[in-house]
MIKE-24324 format. One record per residue (C-alpha): residue in three letters; x, y, z; residue number from 1. Coordinates in Angstrom, 1 decimal, padded with zeros to 4 digits. Example, Ala and Ser with C-alpha at 12.3 -4.5 7.8 and 13.67 -1.06 7.14 Angstrom:
BEGIN
+------+--------+--------+--------+-----+
: code :      u :      v :      w : pos :
+------+--------+--------+--------+-----+
:  Ala :  012.3 : -004.5 :  007.8 :   1 :
:  Ser :  013.7 : -001.1 :  007.1 :   2 :
+------+--------+--------+--------+-----+
***
This chain:
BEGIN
+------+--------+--------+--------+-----+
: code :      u :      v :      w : pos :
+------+--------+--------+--------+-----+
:  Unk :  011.4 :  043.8 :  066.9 :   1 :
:  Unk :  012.2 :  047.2 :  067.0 :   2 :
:  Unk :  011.1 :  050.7 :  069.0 :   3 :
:  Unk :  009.4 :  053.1 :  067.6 :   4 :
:  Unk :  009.5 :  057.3 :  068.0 :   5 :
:  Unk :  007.0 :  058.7 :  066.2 :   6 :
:  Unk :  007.1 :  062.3 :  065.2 :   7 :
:  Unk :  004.9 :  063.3 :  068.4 :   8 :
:  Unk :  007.2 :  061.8 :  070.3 :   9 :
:  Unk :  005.7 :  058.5 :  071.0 :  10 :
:  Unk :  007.5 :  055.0 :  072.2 :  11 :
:  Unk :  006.0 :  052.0 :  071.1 :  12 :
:  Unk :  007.7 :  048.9 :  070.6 :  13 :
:  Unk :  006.7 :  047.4 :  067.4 :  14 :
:  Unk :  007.0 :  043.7 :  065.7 :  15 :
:  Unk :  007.5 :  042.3 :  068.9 :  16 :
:  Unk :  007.7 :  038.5 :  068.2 :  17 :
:  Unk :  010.6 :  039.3 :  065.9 :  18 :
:  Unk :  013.5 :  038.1 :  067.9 :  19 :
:  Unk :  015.5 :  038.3 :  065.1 :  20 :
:  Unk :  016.0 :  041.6 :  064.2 :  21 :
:  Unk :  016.6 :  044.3 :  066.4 :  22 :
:  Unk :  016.8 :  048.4 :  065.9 :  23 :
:  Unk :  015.5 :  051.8 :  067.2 :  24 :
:  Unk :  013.2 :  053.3 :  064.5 :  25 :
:  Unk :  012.8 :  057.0 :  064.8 :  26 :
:  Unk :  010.3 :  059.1 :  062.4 :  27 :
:  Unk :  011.4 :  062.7 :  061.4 :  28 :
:  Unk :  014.5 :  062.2 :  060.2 :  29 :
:  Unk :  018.4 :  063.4 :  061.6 :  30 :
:  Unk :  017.0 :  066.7 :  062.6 :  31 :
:  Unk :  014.6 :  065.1 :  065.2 :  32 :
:  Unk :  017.6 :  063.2 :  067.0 :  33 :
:  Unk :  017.4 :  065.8 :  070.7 :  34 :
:  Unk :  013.3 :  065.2 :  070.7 :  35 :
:  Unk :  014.2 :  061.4 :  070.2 :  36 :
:  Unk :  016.4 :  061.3 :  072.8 :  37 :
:  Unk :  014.5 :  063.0 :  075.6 :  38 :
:  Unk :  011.4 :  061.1 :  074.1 :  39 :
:  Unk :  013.4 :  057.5 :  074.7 :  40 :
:  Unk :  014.3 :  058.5 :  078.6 :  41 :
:  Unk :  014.6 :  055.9 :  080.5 :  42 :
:  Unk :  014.4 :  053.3 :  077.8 :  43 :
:  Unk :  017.3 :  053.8 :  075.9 :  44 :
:  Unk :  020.7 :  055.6 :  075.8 :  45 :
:  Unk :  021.1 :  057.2 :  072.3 :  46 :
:  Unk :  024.6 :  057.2 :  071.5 :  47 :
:  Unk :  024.6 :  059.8 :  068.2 :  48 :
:  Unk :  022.5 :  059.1 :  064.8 :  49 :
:  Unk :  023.5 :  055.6 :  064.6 :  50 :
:  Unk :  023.1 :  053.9 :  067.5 :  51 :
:  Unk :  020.9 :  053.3 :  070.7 :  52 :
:  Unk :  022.0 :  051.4 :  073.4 :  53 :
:  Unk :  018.2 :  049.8 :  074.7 :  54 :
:  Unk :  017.7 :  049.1 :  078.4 :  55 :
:  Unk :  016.2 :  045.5 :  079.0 :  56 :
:  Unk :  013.6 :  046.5 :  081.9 :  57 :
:  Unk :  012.7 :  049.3 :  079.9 :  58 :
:  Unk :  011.5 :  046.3 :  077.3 :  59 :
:  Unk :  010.6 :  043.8 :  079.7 :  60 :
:  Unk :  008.2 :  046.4 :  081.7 :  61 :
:  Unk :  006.2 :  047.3 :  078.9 :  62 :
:  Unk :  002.3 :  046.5 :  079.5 :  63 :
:  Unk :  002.0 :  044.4 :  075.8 :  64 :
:  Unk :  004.6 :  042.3 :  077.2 :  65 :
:  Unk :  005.3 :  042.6 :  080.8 :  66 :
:  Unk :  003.4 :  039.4 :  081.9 :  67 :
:  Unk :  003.8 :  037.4 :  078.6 :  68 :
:  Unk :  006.2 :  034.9 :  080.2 :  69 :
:  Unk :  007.1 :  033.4 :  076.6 :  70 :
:  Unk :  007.7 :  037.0 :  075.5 :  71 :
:  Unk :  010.1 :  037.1 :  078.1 :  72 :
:  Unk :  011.8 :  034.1 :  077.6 :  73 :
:  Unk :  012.5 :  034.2 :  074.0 :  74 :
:  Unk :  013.7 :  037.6 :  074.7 :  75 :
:  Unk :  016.2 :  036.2 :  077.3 :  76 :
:  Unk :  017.4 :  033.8 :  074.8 :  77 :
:  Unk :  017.3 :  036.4 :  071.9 :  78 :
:  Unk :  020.1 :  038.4 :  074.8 :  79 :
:  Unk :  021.9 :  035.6 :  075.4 :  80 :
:  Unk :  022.5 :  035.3 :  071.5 :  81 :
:  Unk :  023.6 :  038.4 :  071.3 :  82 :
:  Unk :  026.4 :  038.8 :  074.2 :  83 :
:  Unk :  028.9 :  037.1 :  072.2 :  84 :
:  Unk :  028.4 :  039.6 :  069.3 :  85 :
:  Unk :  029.5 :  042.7 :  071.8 :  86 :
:  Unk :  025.7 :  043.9 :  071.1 :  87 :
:  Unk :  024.7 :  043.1 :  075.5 :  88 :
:  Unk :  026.3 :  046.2 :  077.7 :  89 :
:  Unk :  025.8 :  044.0 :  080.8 :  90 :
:  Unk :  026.5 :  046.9 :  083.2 :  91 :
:  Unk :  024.0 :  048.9 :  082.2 :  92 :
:  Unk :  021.8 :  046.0 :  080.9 :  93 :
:  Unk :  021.3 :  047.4 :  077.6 :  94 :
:  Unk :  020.9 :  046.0 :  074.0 :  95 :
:  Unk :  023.0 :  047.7 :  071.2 :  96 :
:  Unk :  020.5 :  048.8 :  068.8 :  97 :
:  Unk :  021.2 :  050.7 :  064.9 :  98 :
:  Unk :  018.6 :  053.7 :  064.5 :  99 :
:  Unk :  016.9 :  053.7 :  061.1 : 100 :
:  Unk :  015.3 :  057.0 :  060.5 : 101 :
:  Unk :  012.3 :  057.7 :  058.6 : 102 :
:  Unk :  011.7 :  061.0 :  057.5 : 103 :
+------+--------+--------+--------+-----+
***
Protein backbone atom coordinates (compact mmCIF):
# COMPACT_ATOMS: atom_id res chain seq x y z
CA UNK A 1 0.00 0.00 0.00
CA UNK A 2 1.29 3.29 -0.26
CA UNK A 3 -0.01 7.15 -0.32
CA UNK A 4 -0.04 9.00 -2.95
CA UNK A 5 0.61 13.12 -3.63
CA UNK A 6 -0.02 13.92 -6.88
CA UNK A 7 1.37 16.98 -8.45
CA UNK A 8 -2.01 18.97 -7.66
CA UNK A 9 -1.56 18.19 -4.39
CA UNK A 10 -3.81 15.32 -3.99
CA UNK A 11 -3.79 12.36 -1.06
CA UNK A 12 -4.95 9.21 -2.10
CA UNK A 13 -3.98 6.09 -0.74
CA UNK A 14 -3.30 3.59 -3.35
CA UNK A 15 -2.79 -0.44 -3.53
CA UNK A 16 -4.52 -0.77 -0.48
CA UNK A 17 -4.74 -4.60 0.09
CA UNK A 18 -1.01 -4.60 -0.13
CA UNK A 19 -0.03 -5.07 3.47
CA UNK A 20 3.21 -5.88 2.53
CA UNK A 21 4.77 -3.05 1.35
CA UNK A 22 4.49 0.20 2.66
CA UNK A 23 5.81 3.93 1.33
CA UNK A 24 4.79 7.62 0.71
CA UNK A 25 4.71 8.18 -3.08
CA UNK A 26 5.06 11.80 -4.04
CA UNK A 27 4.85 13.06 -7.83
CA UNK A 28 6.99 16.11 -8.86
CA UNK A 29 10.11 15.20 -7.79
CA UNK A 30 12.67 16.68 -4.67
CA UNK A 31 11.60 20.26 -5.55
CA UNK A 32 7.91 19.52 -4.67
CA UNK A 33 8.89 18.28 -1.03
CA UNK A 34 7.22 21.95 1.02
CA UNK A 35 3.84 21.46 -1.31
CA UNK A 36 4.04 17.70 -0.20
CA UNK A 37 4.24 18.40 3.11
CA UNK A 38 1.49 20.95 3.69
CA UNK A 39 -0.50 18.67 1.14
CA UNK A 40 0.06 15.46 3.70
CA UNK A 41 -1.23 17.63 6.94
CA UNK A 42 -2.67 15.75 9.23
CA UNK A 43 -1.83 12.45 7.68
CA UNK A 44 1.67 12.28 7.87
CA UNK A 45 4.79 13.88 9.41
CA UNK A 46 7.45 14.25 6.58
CA UNK A 47 10.76 14.00 8.11
CA UNK A 48 13.04 15.34 4.97
CA UNK A 49 13.17 13.64 1.29
CA UNK A 50 13.42 10.28 2.56
CA UNK A 51 11.16 9.60 4.99
CA UNK A 52 7.43 10.10 6.26
CA UNK A 53 6.32 9.08 9.42
CA UNK A 54 2.31 8.09 8.52
CA UNK A 55 -0.38 8.57 11.17
CA UNK A 56 -2.65 5.47 11.65
CA UNK A 57 -6.13 7.30 12.06
CA UNK A 58 -5.19 9.33 9.23
CA UNK A 59 -5.29 5.69 7.33
CA UNK A 60 -7.84 4.15 9.20
CA UNK A 61 -10.41 7.27 8.69
CA UNK A 62 -10.23 7.23 5.05
CA UNK A 63 -13.79 6.72 3.40
CA UNK A 64 -12.42 3.53 0.96
CA UNK A 65 -11.54 1.99 4.09
CA UNK A 66 -12.96 3.45 7.21
CA UNK A 67 -15.78 0.74 7.69
CA UNK A 68 -13.95 -2.20 5.95
CA UNK A 69 -13.50 -4.12 9.17
CA UNK A 70 -10.99 -6.72 7.36
CA UNK A 71 -9.20 -3.59 6.00
CA UNK A 72 -8.69 -2.75 9.36
CA UNK A 73 -7.70 -5.75 10.82
CA UNK A 74 -5.11 -6.83 8.47
CA UNK A 75 -3.81 -3.40 8.82
CA UNK A 76 -3.60 -3.93 12.62
CA UNK A 77 -1.68 -7.08 12.10
CA UNK A 78 0.36 -5.45 9.21
CA UNK A 79 1.41 -2.72 12.62
CA UNK A 80 1.94 -5.22 14.86
CA UNK A 81 4.56 -6.74 12.30
CA UNK A 82 6.18 -3.91 12.07
CA UNK A 83 6.86 -2.64 15.80
CA UNK A 84 9.60 -4.95 16.19
CA UNK A 85 11.33 -3.45 13.11
CA UNK A 86 11.52 0.25 14.91
CA UNK A 87 9.07 1.23 11.74
CA UNK A 88 5.58 1.96 14.71
CA UNK A 89 6.26 5.54 16.60
CA UNK A 90 3.71 4.47 19.16
CA UNK A 91 3.49 8.00 20.71
CA UNK A 92 2.49 9.52 17.96
CA UNK A 93 0.90 6.46 16.34
CA UNK A 94 2.58 6.73 13.15
CA UNK A 95 4.01 4.18 10.54
CA UNK A 96 7.59 4.88 9.31
CA UNK A 97 7.25 5.15 5.70
CA UNK A 98 10.40 5.72 2.71
CA UNK A 99 9.21 8.51 0.06
CA UNK A 100 9.73 7.40 -3.59
CA UNK A 101 9.43 10.39 -5.76
CA UNK A 102 8.31 10.47 -9.15
CA UNK A 103 9.10 13.23 -11.24
Amino acid sequence: MFVKVSAAGIVSLEDSGNFRAFKVVIEGGPAALDGARRALAGTADVQDQATAWVFAAALRGRAEVARNADWQKDFDAMIEKAKPHGWIDEKRNAIKAHIEWME
